[in-house]
C-alpha positions in Angstrom: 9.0 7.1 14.0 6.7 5.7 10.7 6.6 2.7 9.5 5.7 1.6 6.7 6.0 -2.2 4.3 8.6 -2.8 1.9 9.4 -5.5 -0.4 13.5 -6.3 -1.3 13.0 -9.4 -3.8 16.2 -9.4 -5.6 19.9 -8.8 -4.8 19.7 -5.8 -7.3 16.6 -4.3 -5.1 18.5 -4.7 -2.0 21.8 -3.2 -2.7 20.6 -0.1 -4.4 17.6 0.2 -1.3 20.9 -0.1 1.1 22.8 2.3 -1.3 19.9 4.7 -1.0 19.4 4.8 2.9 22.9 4.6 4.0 22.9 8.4 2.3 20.3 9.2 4.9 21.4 10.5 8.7 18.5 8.8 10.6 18.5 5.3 11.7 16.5 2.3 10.2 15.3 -0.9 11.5 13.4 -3.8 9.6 11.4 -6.0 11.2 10.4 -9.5 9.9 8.2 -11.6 12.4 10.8 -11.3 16.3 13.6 -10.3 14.3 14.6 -6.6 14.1 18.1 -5.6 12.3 19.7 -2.8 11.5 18.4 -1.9 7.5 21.6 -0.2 6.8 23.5 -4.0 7.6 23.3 -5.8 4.1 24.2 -8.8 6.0 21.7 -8.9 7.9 19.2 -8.1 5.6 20.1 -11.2 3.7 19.3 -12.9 6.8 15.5 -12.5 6.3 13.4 -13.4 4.8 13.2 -11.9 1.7 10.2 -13.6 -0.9 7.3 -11.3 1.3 7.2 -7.9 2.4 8.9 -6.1 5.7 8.2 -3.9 7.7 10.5 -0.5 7.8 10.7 1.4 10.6 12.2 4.9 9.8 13.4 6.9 13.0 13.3 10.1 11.9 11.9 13.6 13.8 11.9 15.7 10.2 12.0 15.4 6.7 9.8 12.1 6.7 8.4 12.8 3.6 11.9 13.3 1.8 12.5 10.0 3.0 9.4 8.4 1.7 10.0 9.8 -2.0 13.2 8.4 -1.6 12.1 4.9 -0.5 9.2 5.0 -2.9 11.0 2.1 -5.7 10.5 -0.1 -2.8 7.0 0.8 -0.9 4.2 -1.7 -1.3 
């Protein structure tokens, strides 16, 4: 598992960053202060707080760094 902080401040940023991981076979969470949801939900996404950056937490054996490149429009 790696995580790493990402920042999803508009509605554009967060529908294309869903878009992008929900082509991915490995499982996400985000994680904003006691709250963990599942980064694939865009629901629940919306339910955080979105004006400072979270933390990703990418559950993934292999291909980590195909991941990365993919997620870089949204790395801080």
């Amino acid at each position: 598992m790696k995580t790493v902080q990402i920042s999803l401040n508009s509605i554009d940023k967060v529908k294309s960053f869903v878009n992008t991981i929900n082509l991915m076979d490995c499982d996400f969470d985000l994680i904003s202060g006691r709250y963990v949801i599942d980064a694939k939900s865009i629901m629940g996404i919306f339910s955080l707080d979105l004006s400072k950056p979270i933390d990703l937490a990418i559950h993934a054996e292999t291909d980590v760094d195909k991941i990365l490149e993919a997620l870089k429009p949204y790395l801080v």
